[in-house]
C-alpha positions in Angstrom: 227.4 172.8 89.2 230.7 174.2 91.0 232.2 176.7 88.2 235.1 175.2 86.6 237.2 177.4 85.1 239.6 174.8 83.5 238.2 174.5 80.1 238.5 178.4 79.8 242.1 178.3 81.1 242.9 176.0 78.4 241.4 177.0 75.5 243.2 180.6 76.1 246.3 179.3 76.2 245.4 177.2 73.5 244.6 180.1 71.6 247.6 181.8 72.8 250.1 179.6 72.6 251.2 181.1 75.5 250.7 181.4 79.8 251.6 185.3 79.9 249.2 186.2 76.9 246.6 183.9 78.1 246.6 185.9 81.8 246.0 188.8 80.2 242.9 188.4 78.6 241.3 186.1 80.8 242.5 189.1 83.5 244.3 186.6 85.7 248.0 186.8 87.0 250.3 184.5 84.9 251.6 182.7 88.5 248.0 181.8 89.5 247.1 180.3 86.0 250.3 178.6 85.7 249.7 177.5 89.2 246.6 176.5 88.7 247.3 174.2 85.2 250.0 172.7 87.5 247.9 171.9 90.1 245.0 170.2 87.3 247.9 168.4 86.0 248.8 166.8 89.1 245.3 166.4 89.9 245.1 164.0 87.2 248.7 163.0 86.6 248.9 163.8 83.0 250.6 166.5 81.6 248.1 168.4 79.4 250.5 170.8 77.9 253.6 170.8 75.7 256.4 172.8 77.4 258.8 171.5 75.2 257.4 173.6 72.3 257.0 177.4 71.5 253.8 178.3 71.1 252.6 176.1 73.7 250.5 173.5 72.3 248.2 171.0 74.2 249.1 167.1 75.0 247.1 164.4 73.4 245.6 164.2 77.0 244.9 168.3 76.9 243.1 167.5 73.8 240.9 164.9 75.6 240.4 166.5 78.9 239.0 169.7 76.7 236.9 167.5 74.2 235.4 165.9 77.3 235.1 169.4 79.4 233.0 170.5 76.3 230.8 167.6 76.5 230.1 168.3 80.4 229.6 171.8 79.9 226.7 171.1 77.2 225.3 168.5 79.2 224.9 171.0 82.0 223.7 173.6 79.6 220.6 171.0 78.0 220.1 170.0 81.9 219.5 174.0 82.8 217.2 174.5 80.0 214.9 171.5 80.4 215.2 172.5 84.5 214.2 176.0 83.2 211.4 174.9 81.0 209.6 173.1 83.7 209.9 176.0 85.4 207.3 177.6 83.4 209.5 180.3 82.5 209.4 181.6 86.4 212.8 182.0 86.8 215.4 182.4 83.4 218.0 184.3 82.1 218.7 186.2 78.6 221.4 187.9 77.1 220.3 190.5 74.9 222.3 192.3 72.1 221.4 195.2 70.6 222.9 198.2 69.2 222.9 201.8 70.0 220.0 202.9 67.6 217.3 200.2 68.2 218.2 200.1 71.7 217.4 204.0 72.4 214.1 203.6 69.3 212.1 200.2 70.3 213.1 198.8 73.5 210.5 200.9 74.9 208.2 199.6 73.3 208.1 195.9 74.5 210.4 195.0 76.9 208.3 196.7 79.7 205.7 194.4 78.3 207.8 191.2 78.7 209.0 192.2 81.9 205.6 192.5 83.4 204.6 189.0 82.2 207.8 187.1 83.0 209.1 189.1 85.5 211.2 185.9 87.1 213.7 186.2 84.2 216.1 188.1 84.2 217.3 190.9 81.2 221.4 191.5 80.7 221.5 193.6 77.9 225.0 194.4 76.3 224.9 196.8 73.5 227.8 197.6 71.3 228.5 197.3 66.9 226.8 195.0 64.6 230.3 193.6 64.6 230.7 193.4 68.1 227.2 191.7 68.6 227.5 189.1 66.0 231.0 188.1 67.3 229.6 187.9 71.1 226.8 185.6 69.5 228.8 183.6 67.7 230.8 183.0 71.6 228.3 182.0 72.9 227.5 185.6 75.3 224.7 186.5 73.9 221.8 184.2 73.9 219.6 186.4 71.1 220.2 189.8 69.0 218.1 192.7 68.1 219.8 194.2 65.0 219.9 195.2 61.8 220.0 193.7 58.3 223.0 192.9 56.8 224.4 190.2 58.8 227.5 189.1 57.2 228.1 185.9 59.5 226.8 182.5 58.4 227.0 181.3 61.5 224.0 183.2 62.6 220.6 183.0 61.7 217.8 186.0 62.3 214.0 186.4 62.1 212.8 189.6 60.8 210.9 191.9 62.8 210.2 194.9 60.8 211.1 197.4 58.3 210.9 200.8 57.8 212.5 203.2 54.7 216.0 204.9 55.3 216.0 208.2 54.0 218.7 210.5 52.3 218.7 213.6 53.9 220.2 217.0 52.2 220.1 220.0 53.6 218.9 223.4 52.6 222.0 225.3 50.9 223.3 221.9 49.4 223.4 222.0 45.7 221.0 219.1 45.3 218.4 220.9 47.9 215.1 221.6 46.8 213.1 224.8 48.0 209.3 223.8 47.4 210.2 220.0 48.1 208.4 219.7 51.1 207.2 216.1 51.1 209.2 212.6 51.6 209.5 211.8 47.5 211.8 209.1 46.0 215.1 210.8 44.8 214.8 212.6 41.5 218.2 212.1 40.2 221.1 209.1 39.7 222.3 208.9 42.8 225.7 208.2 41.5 225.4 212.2 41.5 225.6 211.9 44.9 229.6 210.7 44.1 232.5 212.7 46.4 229.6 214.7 48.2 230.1 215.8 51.9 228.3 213.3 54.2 228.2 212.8 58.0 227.7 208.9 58.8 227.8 206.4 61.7 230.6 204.8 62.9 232.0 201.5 60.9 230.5 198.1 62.3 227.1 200.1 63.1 224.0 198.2 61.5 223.0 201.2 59.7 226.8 202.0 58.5 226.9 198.4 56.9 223.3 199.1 54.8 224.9 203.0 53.7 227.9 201.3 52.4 225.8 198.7 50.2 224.4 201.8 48.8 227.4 203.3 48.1 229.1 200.4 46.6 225.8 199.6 44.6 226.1 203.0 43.0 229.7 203.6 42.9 229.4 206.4 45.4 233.0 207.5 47.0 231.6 209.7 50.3 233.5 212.8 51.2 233.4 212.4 54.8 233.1 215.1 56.7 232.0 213.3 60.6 231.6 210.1 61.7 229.5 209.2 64.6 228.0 206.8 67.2 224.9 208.8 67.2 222.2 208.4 64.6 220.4 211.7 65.7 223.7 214.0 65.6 223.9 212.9 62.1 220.8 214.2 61.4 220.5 217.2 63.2 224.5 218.0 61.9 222.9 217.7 58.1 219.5 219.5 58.8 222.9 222.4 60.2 224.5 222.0 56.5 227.3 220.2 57.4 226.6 217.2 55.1 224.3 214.9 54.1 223.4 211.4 55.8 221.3 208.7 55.5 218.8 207.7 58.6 216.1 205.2 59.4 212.1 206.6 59.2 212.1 206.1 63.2 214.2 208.8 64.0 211.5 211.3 62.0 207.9 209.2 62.8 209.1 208.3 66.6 211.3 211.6 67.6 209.2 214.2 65.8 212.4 216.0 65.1 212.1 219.6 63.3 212.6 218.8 59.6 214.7 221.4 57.6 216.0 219.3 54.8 215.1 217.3 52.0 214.1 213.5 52.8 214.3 211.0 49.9 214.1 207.0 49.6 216.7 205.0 47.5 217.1 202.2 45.2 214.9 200.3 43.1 213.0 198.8 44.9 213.9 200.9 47.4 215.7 200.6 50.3 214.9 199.5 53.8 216.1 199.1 57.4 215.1 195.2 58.5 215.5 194.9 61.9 215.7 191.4 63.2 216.3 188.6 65.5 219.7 187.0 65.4 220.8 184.0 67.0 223.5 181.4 66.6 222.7 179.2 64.0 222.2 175.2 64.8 221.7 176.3 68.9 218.8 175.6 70.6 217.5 178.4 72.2 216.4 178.5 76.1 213.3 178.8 77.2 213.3 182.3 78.1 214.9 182.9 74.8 212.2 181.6 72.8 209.7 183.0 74.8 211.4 186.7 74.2 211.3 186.0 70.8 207.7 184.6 70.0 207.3 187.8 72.2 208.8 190.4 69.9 207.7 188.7 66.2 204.0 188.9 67.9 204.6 192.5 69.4 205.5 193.9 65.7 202.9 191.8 63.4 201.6 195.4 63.2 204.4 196.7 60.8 
């Protein structure tokens, strides 16, 4: 099918309420999009917006040439997937979220895998925040999510993967630091001690940021922040340097073998853990190659 662009056009400056604002983001020059309405209008001789009003608001007909657009679009969308499932999954497309952390700690280990068996479909991976994932997803860019646990969105739906603990991490010098303690242990004191301590922590939206702020609010812990970061192992190797504490997943000590110079504890009872999962939108049937990725992945980690 031809790209038609139309429905996009509208629903922007639907959502705008106006032409200027609605150029911008869809990164068009106002003349051509007013052009072009003017030339869909005429096209069908209806007027399908209101430039009588400010915001600009949609005509009855706008409202129906949209409703129907949306229809056509879907239609197109069912007609792709059954064309791709009789395909035999030789030739397909996903969309792939992820954030920072998993991407750089599992990818490796299984999309090679499912490459090499379905190397006709193709892998567009766009990594960003939690937030910024779940947000794509819910638009309809991503087909399927690798991420973490929370998800705060009803509108999505996940599959869980694994776990793995988190760890508290304070390093030597810290108050709460213990010489002989060489060995991961569960912590061995309220952790609303742990209130207006120094800690270095990932970025807000981050999948790990979301589960360190549930702990915080579950014990009434007010960080002192000293750093925040986009980088799971700076945090770590910043508190194993003194400069705070920080909480991390068990991957970045079992699969990076990093020099340990702190104290490691687990959290909560029961404790704490980093669920990684599958998200998706919820109520969408996922393509072929979408399913196929995920029966993939639940079967690749059976082993945790």
């Amino acid at each position: 099918m031809k790209e038609d662009l139309s429905l996009e056009y509208l629903l922007a400056i639907q959502e705008y309420g106006n032409i200027s604002h609605a150029a911008n983001a869809l990164f068009v020059s106002q003349p051509y999009l007013s052009t072009y309405i003017k030339n869909l209008e005429s096209k069908l001789g209806v007027e399908l917006l209101n430039r009588q009003v400010t915001p600009l608001v949609l005509t009855y007909a706008g409202e129906l040439y949209i409703s129907y657009m949306q229809e056509i679009h879907e239609m197109h969308e069912v007609m792709m997937r059954d064309i791709e499932a009789l395909n035999e999954l030789k030739k397909g497309r996903i969309v792939l979220g992820i954030n920072p952390i998993l991407a750089s700690h599992m990818l490796y280990d299984f999309l090679p895998e499912f490459m090499e068996k379905y190397p006709g479909i193709e892998i567009q991976l766009e990594e960003g925040t939690a937030n910024e994932m779940e947000a794509l997803t819910l638009q309809n860019k991503i087909d399927i999510c690798i991420s973490m646990l929370p998800i705060k969105n009803t509108g999505l739906v996940y599959e869980k993967l694994y776990e793995e603990n988190i760890y508290l991490v304070i390093p030597k010098g810290h108050i709460f630091y213990e010489e002989n303690n060489k060995e991961i242990k569960h912590i061995p004191f309220p952790p609303s001690k742990l209130n207006h301590q120094k800690f270095i922590l990932l970025k807000p939206g981050l999948g790990l940021r979301r589960l360190t702020d549930n702990i915080f609010d579950h014990y009434a812990i007010s960080p002192t922040i000293t750093l925040e970061t986009n980088n799971i192992e700076n945090a770590f190797r910043l508190a194993n340097k003194g400069i705070g504490m920080t909480i991390i997943p068990e991957c970045i000590i079992t699969r990076d073998q990093l020099k340990i110079e702190s104290n490691l504890y687990t959290l909560g009872n029961p404790v704490y853990k980093n669920s990684v999962v599958i998200s998706y939108k919820k109520d969408v049937v996922l393509s072929p190659a979408a399913s196929a990725f995920l029966k993939f992945a639940k079967k690749r980690y059976l082993q945790f």
